[in-house]
C-alpha positions as CSV (number, residue, x, y, z in Angstrom):
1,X,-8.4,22.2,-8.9
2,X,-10.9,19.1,-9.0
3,X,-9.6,15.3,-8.7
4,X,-9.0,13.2,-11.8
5,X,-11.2,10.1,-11.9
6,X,-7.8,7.8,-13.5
7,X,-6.1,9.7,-10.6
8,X,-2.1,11.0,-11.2
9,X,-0.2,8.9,-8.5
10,X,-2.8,6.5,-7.8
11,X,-2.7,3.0,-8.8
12,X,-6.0,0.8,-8.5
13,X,-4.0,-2.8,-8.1
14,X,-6.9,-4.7,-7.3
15,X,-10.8,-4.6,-6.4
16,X,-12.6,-7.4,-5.0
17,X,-15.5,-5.3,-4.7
18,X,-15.4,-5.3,-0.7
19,X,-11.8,-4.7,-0.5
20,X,-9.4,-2.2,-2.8
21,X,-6.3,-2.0,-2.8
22,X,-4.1,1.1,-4.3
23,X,-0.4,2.2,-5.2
24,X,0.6,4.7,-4.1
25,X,3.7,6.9,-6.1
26,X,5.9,9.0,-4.6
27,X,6.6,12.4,-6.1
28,X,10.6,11.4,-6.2
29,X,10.4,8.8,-9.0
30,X,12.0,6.3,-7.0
31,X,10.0,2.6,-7.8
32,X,11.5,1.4,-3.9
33,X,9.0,4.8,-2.3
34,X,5.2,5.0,-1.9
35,X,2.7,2.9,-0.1
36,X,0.4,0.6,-0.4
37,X,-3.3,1.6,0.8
38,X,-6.0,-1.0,1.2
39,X,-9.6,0.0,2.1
40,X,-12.1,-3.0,3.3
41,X,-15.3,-3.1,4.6
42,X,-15.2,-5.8,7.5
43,X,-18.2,-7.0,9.3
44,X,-18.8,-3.9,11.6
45,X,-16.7,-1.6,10.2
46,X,-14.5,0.1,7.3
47,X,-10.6,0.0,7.8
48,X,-7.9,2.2,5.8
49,X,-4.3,0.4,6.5
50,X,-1.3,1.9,5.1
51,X,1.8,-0.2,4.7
52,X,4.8,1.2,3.3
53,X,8.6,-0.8,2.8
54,X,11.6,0.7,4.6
55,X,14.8,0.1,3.4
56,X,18.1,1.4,4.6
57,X,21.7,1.7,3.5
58,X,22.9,-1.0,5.9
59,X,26.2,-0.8,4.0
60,X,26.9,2.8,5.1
61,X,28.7,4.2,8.1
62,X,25.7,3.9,10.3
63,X,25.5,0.2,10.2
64,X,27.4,-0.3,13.1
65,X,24.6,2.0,14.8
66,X,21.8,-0.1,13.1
67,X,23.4,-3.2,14.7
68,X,24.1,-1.9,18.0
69,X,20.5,-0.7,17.5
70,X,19.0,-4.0,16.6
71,X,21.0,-6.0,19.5
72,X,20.6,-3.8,22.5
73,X,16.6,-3.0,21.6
74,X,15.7,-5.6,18.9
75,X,14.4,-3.4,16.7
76,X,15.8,-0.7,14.4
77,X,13.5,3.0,13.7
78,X,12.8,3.6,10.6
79,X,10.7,6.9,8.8
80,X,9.0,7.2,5.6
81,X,7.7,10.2,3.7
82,X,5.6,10.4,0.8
83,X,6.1,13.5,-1.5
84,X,2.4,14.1,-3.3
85,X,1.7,17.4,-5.6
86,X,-1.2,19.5,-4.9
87,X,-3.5,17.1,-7.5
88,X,-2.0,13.8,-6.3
89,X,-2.9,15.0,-2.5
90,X,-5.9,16.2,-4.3
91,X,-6.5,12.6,-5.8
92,X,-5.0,10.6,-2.6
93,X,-7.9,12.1,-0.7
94,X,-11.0,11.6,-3.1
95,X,-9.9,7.9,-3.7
96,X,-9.7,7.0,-0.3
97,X,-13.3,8.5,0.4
98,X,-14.8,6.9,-2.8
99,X,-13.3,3.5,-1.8
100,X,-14.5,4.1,1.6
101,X,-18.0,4.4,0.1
102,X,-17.7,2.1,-2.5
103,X,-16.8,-1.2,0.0
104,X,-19.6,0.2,2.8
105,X,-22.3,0.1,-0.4
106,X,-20.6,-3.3,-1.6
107,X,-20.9,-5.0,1.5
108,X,-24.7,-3.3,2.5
109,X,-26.1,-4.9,-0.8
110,X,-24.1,-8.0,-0.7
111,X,-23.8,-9.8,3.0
112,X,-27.6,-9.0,3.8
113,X,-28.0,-10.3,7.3
């Protein structure tokens, strides 16, 4: 199996050459699951951050727990998953090293010191 260059699952939503930023699909359809991945190349380094949006049914049975929860520790756990198929994984994985790549090459031949 080889990676797609217009990966399945994998959204460029923006490239400002030293900084991408990708969508990320979940395997489940649902438009609320997935993550966001941004890749930049800062000035000593290159940082991957993940951010994903939680939602819960607060309207359930549970929210009395989510309350208690929130007013005895101030903050309420939450747990995301991200179902991939073998190409997406497959995809997921080149993109992140060809962005990786891409922002250390942008910023080497653009902020000359």
């Amino acid at each position: 199996m080889m990676a797609q260059p217009p990966a399945e699952g994998i959204l460029v939503h923006h490239d400002w050459g030293n900084s991408k930023l990708y969508q990320v699909a979940c395997e489940c359809v649902d438009r609320d699951c997935g993550h966001t991945v941004f890749v930049e190349a800062e000035d000593t380094r290159v940082t991957v951050t993940t951010y994903t949006q939680q939602k819960t049914n607060f309207c359930s049975i549970t929210r009395w727990y989510h309350i208690w929860q929130l007013l005895t520790k101030g903050y309420v756990k939450y747990e995301a998953a991200i179902y991939m198929t073998e190409q997406q994984a497959l995809n997921y994985s080149e993109v992140l090293k060809s962005a990786m790549l891409d922002v250390k090459e942008f910023k080497k031949v653009n902020w000359k010191n």
